[in-house]
C-alpha positions in Angstrom: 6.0 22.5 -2.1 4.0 22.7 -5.4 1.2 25.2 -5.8 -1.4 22.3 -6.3 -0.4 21.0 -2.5 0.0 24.6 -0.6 -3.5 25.1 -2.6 -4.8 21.9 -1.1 -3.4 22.4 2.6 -5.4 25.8 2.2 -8.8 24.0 1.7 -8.2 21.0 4.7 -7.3 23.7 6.7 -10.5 25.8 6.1 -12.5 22.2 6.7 -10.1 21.3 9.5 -13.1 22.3 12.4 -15.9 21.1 10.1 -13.5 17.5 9.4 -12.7 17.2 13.3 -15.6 14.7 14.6 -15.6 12.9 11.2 -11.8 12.7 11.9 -12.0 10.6 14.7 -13.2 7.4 13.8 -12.2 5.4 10.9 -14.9 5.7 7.8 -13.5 1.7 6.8 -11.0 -0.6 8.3 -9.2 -3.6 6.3 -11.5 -6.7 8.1 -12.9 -9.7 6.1 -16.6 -8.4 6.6 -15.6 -5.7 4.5 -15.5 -7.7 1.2 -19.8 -7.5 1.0 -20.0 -3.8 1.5 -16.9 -2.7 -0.2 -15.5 -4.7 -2.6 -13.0 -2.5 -4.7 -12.1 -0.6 -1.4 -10.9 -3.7 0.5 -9.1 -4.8 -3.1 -11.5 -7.2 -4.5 -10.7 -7.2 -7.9 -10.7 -9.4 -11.5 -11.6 -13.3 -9.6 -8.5 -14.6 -12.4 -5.9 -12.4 -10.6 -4.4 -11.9 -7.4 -2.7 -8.7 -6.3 0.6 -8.4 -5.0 1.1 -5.2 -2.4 4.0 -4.4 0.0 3.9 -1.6 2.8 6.5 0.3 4.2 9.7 0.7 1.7 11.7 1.1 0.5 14.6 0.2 2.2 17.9 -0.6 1.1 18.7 -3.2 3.4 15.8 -5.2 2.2 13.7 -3.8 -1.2 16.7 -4.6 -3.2 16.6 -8.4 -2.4 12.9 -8.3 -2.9 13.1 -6.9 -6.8 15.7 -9.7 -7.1 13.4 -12.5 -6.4 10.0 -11.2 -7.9 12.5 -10.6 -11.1 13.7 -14.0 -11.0 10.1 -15.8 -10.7 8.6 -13.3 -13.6 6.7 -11.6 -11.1 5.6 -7.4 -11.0 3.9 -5.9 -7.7 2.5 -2.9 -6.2 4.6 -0.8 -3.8 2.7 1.1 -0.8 5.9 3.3 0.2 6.1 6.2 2.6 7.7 9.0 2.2 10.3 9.4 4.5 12.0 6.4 3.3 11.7 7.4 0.3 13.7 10.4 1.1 16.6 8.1 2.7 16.8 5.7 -0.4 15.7 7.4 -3.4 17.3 5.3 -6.4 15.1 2.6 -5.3 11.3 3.8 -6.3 13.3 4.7 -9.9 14.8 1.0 -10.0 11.0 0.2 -9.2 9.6 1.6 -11.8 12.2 0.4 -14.2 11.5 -3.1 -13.4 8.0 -2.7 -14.6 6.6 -2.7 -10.5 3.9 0.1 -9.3 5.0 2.6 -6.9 1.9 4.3 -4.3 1.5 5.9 -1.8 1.6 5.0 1.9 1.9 8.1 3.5 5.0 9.9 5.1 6.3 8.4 8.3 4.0 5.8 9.2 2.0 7.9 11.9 -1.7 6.5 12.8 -3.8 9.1 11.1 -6.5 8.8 13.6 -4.3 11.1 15.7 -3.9 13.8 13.2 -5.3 16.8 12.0 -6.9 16.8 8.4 -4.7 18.9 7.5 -1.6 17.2 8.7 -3.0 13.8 7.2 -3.6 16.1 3.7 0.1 17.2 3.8 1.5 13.3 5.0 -0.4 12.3 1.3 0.7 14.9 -0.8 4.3 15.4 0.2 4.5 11.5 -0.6 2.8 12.2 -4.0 4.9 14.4 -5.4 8.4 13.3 -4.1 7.7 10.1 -5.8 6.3 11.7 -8.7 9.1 13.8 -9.3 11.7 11.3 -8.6 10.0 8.9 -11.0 8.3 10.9 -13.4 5.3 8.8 -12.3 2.4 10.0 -10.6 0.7 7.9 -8.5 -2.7 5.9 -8.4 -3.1 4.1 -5.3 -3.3 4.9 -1.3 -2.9 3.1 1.5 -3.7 4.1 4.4 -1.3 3.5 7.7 -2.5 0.0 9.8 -5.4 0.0 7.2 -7.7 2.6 8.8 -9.5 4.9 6.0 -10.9 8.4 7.6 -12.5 11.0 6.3 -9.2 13.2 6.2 -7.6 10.5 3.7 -10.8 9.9 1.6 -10.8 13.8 1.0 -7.1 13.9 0.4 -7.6 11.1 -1.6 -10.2 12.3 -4.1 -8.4 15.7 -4.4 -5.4 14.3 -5.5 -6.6 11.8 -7.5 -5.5 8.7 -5.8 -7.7 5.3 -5.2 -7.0 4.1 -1.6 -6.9 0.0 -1.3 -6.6 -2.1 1.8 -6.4 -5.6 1.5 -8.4 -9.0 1.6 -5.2 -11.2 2.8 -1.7 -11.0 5.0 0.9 -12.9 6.5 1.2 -11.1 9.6 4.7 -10.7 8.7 5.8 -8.1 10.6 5.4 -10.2 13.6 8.7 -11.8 15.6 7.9 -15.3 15.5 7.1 -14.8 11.8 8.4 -17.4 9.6 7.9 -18.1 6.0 5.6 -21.1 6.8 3.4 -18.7 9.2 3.5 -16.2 6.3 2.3 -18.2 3.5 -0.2 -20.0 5.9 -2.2 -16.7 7.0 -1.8 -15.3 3.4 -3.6 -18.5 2.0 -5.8 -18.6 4.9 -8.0 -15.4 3.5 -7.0 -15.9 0.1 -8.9 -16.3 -3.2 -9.4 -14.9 -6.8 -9.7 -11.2 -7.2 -7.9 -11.0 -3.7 -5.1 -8.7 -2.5 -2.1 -9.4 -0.7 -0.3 -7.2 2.2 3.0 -8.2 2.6 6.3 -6.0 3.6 9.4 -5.2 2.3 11.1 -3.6 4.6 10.8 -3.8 9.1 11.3 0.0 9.6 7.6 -0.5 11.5 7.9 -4.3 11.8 10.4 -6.6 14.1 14.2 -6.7 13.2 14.6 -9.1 10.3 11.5 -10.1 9.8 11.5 -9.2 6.1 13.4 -12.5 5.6 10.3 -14.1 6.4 8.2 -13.2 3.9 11.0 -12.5 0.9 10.9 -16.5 1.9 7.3 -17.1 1.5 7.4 -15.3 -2.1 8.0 -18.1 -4.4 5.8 -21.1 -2.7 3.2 -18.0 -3.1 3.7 -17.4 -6.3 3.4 -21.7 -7.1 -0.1 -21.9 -5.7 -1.2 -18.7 -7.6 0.1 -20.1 -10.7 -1.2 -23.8 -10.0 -5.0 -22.4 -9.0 -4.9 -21.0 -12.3 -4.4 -17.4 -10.9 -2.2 -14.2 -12.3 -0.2 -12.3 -9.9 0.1 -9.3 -10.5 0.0 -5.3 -9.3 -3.1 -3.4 -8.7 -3.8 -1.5 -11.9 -4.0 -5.1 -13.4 -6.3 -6.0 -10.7 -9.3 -4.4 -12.8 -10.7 -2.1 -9.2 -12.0 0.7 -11.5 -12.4 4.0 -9.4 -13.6 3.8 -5.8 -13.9 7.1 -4.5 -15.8 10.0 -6.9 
């Protein structure tokens, strides 16, 4: 662990009684009504482009097939990955990269930070920070909170280590069993409209078996509408958010 985290994990610690009733409610959840109060948070960006996020990879029985098909429609995306999957496949964030796609953070294992300490949400952040930037060389930009619930723990975390957390303004519910790539593409396009982000999944470590097939089917009808409402798709840092939190 890197002087700049144990220094960190030092200072949510000292807050951790001060942080503890702010902790336990969310500052911001990812809901529709959100869009009027805060736009960038929620990932309303540039109206000519649409964003293109995936949570919870990567994962080697999945991630792979989804670099395949975004490189075969001409397509780059934001990943949200968390840490501890990280640690189990850790060729893919570099093969990420590589392709020209934007890694970020998700956290570590997926835990609801509404249930931790500050300083355990602090060290779940950071830990994923630097793995992926020292296996990449890349340091990251964005955070995503776990089931899209922003607290104050993560907004400090956040700010300290420089990262811009983003939720979402449209999903396919595609972690869901009776998912299909109809279902997917319909709930996407539901919410969906310029400047609007998309959370999708690669991988089903937190979602049903298999239902990554789902929504690696949904990509390409996706990407057609985008491109034939006259829409780029795109990652985040081309989504023109600017900073969020100061």
């Amino acid at each position: 662990m890197g002087a700049a985290v144990r220094r960190l994990l030092a200072g949510a610690s000292a807050l951790a009684t001060a942080a503890a009733a702010l902790q336990a409610a969310p500052l911001i959840t990812a809901v529709p009504a959100m869009r009027s109060f805060v736009p960038r948070l929620v990932g309303q960006g540039t109206t000519s482009h649409v964003a293109l996020t995936f949570d919870d990879g990567p994962d080697a029985a999945s991630t792979p097939a989804f670099l395949d098909e975004l490189d075969s429609i001409g397509v780059r995306a934001t990943f949200f990955l968390l840490g501890e999957m990280v640690d189990r496949h850790p060729h893919l964030p570099r093969r990420m990269v590589d392709a020209g796609h934007e890694i970020a953070v998700h956290g570590w294992d997926h835990r609801n930070y509404l249930r931790l300490s500050p300083t355990a949400t602090t060290r779940q952040i950071a830990s994923t920070t630097d793995l992926l930037e020292g296996l990449t060389g890349t340091r990251p930009r964005f955070f995503r909170p776990p089931y899209g619930a922003l607290t104050a723990a993560d907004a400090h975390a956040s700010r300290c280590l420089e990262l811009q957390p983003v939720l979402w303004t449209a999903w396919g519910r595609d972690w869901e069993a009776t998912a299909t790539p109809m279902t997917v593409l319909r709930r996407v396009l539901k919410d969906l409209s310029g400047g609007g982000t998309v959370l999708l999944h690669d991988s089903d470590c937190t979602s049903a078996p298999g239902s990554w097939r789902s929504t690696l089917g949904a990509l390409a009808e996706l990407v057609n509408w985008c491109r034939q409402s006259g829409l780029q798709l795109g990652p985040l840092a081309e989504h023109g958010l600017g900073p969020i939190l100061r």
